[in-house]
FIKOLFI-568647 format. One record per atom (N, C-alpha, C): residue number from 1; x, y, z; atom name; residue in one letter. Coordinates in nm, 3 decimals. Layout:
! FIKOLFI-568647
+-----+---------+---------+---------+------+------+
!  nr !       X !       Y !       Z ! atom ! rest !
+-----+---------+---------+---------+------+------+
! NUM !       X !       Y !       Z !   CA !    A !
...
+-----+---------+---------+---------+------+------+
This chain:
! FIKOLFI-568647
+-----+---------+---------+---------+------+------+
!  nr !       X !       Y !       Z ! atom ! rest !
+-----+---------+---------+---------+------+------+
!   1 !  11.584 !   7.888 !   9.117 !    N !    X !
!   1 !  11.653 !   7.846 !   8.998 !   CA !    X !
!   1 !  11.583 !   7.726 !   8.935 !    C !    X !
!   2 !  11.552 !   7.645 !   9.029 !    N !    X !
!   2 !  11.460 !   7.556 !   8.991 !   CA !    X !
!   2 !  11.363 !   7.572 !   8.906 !    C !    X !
!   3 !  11.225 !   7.659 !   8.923 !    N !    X !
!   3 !  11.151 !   7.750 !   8.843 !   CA !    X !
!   3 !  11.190 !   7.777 !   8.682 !    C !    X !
!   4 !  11.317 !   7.816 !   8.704 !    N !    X !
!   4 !  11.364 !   7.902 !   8.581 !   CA !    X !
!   4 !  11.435 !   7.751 !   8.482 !    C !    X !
!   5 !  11.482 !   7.694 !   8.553 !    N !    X !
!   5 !  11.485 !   7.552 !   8.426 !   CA !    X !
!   5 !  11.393 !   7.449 !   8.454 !    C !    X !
!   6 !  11.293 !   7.447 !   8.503 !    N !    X !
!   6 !  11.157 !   7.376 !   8.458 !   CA !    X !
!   6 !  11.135 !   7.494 !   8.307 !    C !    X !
!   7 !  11.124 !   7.635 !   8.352 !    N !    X !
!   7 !  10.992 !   7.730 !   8.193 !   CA !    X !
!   7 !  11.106 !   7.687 !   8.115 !    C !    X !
!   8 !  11.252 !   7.652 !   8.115 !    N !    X !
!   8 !  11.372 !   7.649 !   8.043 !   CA !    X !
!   8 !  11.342 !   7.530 !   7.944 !    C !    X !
!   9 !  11.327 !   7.430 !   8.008 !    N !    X !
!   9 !  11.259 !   7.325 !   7.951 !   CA !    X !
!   9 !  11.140 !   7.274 !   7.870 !    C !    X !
!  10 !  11.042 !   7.302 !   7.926 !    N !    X !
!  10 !  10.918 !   7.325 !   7.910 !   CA !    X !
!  10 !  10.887 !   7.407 !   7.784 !    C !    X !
!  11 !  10.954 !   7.509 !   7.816 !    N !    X !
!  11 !  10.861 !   7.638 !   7.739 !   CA !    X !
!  11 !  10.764 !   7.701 !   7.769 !    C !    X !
!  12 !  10.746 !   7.688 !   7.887 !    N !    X !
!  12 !  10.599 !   7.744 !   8.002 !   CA !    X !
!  12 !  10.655 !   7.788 !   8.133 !    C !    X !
!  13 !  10.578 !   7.908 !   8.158 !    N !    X !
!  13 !  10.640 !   7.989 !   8.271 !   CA !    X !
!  13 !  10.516 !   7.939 !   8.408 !    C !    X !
!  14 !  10.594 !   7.899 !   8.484 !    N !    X !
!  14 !  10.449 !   7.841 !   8.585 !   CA !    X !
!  14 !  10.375 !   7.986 !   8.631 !    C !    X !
!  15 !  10.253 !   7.953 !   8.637 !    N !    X !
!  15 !  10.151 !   8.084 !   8.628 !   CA !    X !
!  15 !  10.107 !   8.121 !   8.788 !    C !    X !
!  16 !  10.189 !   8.058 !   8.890 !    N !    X !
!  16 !  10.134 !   8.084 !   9.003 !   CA !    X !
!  16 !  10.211 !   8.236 !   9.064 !    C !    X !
!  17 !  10.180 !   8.277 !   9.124 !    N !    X !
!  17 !  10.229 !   8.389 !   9.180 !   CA !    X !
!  17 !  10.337 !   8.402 !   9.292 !    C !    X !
!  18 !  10.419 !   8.446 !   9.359 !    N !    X !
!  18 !  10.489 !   8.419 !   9.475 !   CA !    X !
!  18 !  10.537 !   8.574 !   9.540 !    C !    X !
!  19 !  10.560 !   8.519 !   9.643 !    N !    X !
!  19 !  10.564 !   8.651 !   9.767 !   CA !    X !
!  19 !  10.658 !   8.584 !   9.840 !    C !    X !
!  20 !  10.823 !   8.623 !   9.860 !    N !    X !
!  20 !  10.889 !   8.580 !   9.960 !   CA !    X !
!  20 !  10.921 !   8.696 !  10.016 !    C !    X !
!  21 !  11.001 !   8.601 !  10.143 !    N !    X !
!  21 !  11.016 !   8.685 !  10.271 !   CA !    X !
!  21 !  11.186 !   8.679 !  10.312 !    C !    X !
!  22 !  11.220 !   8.753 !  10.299 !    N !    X !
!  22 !  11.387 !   8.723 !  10.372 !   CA !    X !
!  22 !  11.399 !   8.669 !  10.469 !    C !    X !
!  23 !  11.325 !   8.619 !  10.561 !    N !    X !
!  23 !  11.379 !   8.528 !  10.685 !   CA !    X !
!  23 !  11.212 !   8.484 !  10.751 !    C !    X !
!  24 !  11.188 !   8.372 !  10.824 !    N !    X !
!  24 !  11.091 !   8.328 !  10.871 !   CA !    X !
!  24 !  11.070 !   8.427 !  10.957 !    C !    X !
!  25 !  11.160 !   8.502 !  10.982 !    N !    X !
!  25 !  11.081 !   8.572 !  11.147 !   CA !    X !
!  25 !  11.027 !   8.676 !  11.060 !    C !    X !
!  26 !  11.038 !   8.752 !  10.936 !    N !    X !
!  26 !  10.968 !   8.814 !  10.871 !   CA !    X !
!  26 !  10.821 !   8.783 !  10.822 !    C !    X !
!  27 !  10.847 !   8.642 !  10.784 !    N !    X !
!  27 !  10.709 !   8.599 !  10.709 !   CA !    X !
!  27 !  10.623 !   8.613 !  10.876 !    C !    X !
!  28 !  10.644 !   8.562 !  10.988 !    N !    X !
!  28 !  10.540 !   8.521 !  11.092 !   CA !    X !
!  28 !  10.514 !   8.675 !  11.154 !    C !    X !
!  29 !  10.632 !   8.806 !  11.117 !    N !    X !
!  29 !  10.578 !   8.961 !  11.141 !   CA !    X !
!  29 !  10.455 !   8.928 !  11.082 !    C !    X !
!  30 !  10.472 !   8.934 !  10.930 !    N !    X !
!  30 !  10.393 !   8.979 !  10.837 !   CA !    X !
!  30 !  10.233 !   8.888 !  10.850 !    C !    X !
!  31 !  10.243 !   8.773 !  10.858 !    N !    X !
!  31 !  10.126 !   8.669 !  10.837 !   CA !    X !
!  31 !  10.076 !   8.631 !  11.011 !    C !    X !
!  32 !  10.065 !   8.727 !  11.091 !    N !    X !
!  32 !  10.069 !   8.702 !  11.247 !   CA !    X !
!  32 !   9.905 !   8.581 !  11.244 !    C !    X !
!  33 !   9.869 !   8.544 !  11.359 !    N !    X !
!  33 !   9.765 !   8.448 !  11.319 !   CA !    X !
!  33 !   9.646 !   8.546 !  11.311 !    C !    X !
!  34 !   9.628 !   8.674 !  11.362 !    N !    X !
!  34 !   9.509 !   8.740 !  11.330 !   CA !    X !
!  34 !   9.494 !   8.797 !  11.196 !    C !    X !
!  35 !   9.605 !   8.813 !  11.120 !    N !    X !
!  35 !   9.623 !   8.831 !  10.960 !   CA !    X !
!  35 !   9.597 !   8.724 !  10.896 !    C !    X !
!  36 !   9.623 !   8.559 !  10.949 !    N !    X !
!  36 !   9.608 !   8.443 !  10.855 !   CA !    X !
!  36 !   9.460 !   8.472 !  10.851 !    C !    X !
!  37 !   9.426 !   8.493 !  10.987 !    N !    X !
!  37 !   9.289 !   8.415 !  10.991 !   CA !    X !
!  37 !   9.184 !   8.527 !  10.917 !    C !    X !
!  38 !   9.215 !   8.648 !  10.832 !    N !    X !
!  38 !   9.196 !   8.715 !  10.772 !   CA !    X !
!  38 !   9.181 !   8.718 !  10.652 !    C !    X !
!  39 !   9.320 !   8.653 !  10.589 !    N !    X !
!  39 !   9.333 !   8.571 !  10.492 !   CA !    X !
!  39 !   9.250 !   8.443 !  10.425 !    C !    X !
!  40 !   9.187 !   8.376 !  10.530 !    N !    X !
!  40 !   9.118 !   8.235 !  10.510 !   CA !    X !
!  40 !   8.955 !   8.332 !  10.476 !    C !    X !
!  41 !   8.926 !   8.440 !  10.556 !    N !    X !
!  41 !   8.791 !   8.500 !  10.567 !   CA !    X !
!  41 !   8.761 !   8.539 !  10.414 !    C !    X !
!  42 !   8.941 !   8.592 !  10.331 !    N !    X !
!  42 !   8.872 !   8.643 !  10.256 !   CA !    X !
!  42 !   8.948 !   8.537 !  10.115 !    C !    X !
!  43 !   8.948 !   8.464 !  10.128 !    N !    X !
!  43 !   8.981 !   8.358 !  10.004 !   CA !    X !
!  43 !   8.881 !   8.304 !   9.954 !    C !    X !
!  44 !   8.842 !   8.340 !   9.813 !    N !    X !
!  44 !   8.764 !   8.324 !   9.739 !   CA !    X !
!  44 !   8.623 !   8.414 !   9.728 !    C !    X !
!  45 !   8.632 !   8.531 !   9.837 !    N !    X !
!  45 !   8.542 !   8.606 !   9.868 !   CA !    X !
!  45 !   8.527 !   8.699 !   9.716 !    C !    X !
!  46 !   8.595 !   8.744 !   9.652 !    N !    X !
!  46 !   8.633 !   8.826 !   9.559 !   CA !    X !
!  46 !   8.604 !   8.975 !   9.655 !    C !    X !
!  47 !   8.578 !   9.089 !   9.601 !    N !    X !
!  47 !   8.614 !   9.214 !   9.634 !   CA !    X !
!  47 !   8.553 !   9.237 !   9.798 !    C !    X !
!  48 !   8.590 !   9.290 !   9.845 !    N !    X !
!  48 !   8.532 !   9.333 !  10.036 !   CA !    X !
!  48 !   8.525 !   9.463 !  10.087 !    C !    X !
!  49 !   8.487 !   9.484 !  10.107 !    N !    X !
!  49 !   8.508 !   9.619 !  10.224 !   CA !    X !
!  49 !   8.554 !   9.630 !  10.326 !    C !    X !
!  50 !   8.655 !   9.687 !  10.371 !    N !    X !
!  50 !   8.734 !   9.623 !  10.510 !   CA !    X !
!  50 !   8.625 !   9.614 !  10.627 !    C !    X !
!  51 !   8.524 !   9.714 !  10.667 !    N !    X !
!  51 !   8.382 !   9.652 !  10.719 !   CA !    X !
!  51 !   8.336 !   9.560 !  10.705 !    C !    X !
!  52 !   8.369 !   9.492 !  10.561 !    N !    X !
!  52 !   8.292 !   9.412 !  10.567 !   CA !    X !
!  52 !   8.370 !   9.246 !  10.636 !    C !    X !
!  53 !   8.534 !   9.263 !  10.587 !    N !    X !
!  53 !   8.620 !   9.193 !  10.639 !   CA !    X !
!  53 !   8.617 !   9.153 !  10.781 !    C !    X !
!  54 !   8.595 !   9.273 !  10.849 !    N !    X !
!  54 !   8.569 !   9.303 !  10.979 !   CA !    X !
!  54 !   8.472 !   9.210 !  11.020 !    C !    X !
!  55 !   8.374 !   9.227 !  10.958 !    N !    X !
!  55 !   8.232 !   9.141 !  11.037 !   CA !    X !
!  55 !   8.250 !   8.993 !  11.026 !    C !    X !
!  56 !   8.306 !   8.967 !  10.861 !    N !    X !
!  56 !   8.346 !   8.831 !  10.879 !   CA !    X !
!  56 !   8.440 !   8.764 !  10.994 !    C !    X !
!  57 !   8.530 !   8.796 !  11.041 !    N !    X !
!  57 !   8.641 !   8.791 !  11.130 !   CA !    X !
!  57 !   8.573 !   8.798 !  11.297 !    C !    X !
!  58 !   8.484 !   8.891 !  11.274 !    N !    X !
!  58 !   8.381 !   8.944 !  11.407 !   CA !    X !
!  58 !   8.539 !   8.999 !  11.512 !    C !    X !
!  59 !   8.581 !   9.139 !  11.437 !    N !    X !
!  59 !   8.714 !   9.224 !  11.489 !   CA !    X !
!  59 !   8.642 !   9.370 !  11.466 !    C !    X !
!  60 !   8.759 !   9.406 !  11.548 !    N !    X !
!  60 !   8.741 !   9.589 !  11.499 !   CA !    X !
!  60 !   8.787 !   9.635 !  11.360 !    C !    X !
!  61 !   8.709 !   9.733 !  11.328 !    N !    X !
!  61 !   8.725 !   9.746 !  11.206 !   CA !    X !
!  61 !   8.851 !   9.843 !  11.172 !    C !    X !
!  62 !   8.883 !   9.917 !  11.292 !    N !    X !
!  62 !   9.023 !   9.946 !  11.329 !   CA !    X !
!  62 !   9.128 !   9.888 !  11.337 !    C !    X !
!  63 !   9.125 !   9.794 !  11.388 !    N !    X !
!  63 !   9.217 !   9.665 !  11.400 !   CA !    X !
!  63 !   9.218 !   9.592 !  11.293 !    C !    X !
!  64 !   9.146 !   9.573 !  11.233 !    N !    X !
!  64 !   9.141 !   9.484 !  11.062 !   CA !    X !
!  64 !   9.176 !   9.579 !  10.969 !    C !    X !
!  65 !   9.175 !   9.708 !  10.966 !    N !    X !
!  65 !   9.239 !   9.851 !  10.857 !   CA !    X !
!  65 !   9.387 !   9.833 !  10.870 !    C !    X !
!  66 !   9.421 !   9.799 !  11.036 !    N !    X !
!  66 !   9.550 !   9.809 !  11.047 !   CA !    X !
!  66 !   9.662 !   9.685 !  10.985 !    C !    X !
!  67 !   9.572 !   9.556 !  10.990 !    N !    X !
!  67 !   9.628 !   9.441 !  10.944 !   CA !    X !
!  67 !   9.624 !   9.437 !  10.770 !    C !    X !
!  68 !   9.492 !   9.518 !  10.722 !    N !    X !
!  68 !   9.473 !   9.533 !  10.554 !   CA !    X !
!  68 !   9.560 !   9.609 !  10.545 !    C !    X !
!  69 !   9.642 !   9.703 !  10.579 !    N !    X !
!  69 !   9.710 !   9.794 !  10.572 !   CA !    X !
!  69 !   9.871 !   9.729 !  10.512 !    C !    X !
!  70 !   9.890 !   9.669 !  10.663 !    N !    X !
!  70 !  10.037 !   9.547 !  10.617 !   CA !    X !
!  70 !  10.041 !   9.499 !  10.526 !    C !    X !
!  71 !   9.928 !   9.393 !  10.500 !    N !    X !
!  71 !   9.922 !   9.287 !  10.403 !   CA !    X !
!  71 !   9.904 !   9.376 !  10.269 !    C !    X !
!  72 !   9.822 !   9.463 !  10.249 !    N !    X !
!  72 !   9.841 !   9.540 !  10.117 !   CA !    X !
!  72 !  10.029 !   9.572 !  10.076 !    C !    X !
!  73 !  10.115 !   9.600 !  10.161 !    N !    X !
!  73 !  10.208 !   9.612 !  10.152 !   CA !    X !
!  73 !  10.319 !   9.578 !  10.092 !    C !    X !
!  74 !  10.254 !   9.435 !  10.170 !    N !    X !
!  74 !  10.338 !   9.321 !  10.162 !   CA !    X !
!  74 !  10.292 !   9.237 !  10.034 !    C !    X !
!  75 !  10.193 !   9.266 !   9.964 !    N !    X !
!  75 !  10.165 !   9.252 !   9.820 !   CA !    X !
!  75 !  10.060 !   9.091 !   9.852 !    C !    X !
!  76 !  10.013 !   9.080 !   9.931 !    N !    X !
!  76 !   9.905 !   8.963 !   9.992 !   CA !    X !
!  76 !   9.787 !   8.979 !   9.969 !    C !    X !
!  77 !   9.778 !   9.116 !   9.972 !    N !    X !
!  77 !   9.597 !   9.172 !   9.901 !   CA !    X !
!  77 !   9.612 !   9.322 !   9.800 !    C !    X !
!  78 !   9.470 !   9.301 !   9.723 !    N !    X !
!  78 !   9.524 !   9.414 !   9.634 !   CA !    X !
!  78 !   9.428 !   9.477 !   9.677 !    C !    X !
!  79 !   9.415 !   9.610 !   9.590 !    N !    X !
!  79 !   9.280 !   9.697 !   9.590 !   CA !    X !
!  79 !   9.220 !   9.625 !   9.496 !    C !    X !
!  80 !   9.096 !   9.654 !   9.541 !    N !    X !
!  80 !   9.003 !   9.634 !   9.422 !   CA !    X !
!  80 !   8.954 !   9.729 !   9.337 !    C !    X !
!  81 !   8.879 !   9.752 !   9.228 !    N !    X !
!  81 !   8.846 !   9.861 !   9.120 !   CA !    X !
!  81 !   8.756 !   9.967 !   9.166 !    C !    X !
!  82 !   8.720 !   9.890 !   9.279 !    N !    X !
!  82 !   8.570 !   9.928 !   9.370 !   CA !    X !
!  82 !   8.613 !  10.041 !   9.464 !    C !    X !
!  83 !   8.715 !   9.972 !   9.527 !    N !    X !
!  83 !   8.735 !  10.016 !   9.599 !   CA !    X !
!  83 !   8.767 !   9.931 !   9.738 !    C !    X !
!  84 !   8.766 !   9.842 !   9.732 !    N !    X !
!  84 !   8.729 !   9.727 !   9.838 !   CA !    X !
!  84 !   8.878 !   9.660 !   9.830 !    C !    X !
!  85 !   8.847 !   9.553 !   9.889 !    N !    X !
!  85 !   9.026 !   9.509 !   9.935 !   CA !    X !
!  85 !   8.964 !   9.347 !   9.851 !    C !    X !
!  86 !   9.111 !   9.271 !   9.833 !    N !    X !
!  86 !   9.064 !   9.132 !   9.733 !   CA !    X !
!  86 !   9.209 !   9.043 !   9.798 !    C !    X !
!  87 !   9.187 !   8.971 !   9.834 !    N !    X !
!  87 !   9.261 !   8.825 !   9.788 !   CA !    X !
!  87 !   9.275 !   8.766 !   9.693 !    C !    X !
!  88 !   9.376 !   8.768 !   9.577 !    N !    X !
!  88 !   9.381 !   8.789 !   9.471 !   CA !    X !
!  88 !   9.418 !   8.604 !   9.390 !    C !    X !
!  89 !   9.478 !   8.524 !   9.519 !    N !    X !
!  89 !   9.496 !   8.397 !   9.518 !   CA !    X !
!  89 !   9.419 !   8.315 !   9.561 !    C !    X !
!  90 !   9.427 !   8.195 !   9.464 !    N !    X !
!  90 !   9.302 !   8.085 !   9.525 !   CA !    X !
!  90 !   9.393 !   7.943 !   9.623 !    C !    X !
!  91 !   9.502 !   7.996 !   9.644 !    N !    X !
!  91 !   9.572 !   7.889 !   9.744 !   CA !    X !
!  91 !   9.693 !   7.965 !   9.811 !    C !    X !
!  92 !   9.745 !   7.938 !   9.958 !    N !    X !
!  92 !   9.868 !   8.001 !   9.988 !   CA !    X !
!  92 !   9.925 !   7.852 !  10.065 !    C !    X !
!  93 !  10.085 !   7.834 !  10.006 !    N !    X !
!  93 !  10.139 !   7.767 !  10.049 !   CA !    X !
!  93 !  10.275 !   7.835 !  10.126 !    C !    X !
!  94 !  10.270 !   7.770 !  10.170 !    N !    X !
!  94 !  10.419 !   7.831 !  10.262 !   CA !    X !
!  94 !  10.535 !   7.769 !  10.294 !    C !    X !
!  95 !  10.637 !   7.779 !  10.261 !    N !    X !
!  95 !  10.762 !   7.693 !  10.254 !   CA !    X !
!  95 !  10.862 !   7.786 !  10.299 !    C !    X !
!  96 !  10.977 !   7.691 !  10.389 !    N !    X !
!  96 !  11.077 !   7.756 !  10.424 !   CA !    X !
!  96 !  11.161 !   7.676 !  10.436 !    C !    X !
!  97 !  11.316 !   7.666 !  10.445 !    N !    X !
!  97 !  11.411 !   7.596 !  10.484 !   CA !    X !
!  97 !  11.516 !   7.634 !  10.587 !    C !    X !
!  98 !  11.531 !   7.520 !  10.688 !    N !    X !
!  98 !  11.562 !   7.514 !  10.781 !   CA !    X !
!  98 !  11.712 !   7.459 !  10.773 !    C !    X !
!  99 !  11.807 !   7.489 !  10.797 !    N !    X !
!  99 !  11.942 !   7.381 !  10.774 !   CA !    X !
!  99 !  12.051 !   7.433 !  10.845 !    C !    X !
! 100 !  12.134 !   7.344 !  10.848 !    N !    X !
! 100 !  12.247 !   7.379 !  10.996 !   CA !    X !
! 100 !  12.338 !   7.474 !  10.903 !    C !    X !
! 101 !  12.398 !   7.557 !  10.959 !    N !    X !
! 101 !  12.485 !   7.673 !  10.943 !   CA !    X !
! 101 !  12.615 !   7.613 !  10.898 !    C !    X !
+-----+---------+---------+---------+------+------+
């Protein structure tokens, strides 16, 4: 809501992108540390080949199809035009709130 009366104000819609998760234990399914560290391989890389993802990571390329697979899903990576897989953001922040019941 916040968001929506800052552009309310403003007159500018903030241009960053967002991906939430219904509950932390979802986001840490989804972002496990062999997916972050996937994520960092391919930030700022522009387009990849999951081979090629693979080599960066130094994983199976089976095992990295299966994690591009999720994260495509989960809207974290896109296709590329190519054909190749992309990290489409130049920063990921992560926020959650914690508070007594």
């Amino acid at each position: 809501m916040a968001d929506f009366a800052r552009a309310w104000k403003t007159g500018k819609s903030e241009k960053a992108a967002r991906i939430n998760f219904a509950s932390p234990e979802l986001l840490w399914k989804v972002l496990t540390a062999k997916r972050w560290e996937l994520l960092k391989a391919l930030c700022g890389a522009g387009p990849v080949s999951i081979r090629e993802a693979a080599r960066r990571v130094n994983r199976d390329v089976k095992a990295v199809h299966g994690d591009v697979s999720a994260l495509l899903s989960a809207g974290v990576l896109d296709r590329a035009e190519g054909g190749g897989i992309v990290f489409p953001y130049d920063a990921v922040k992560v926020e959650f709130l914690l508070q007594a019941a």
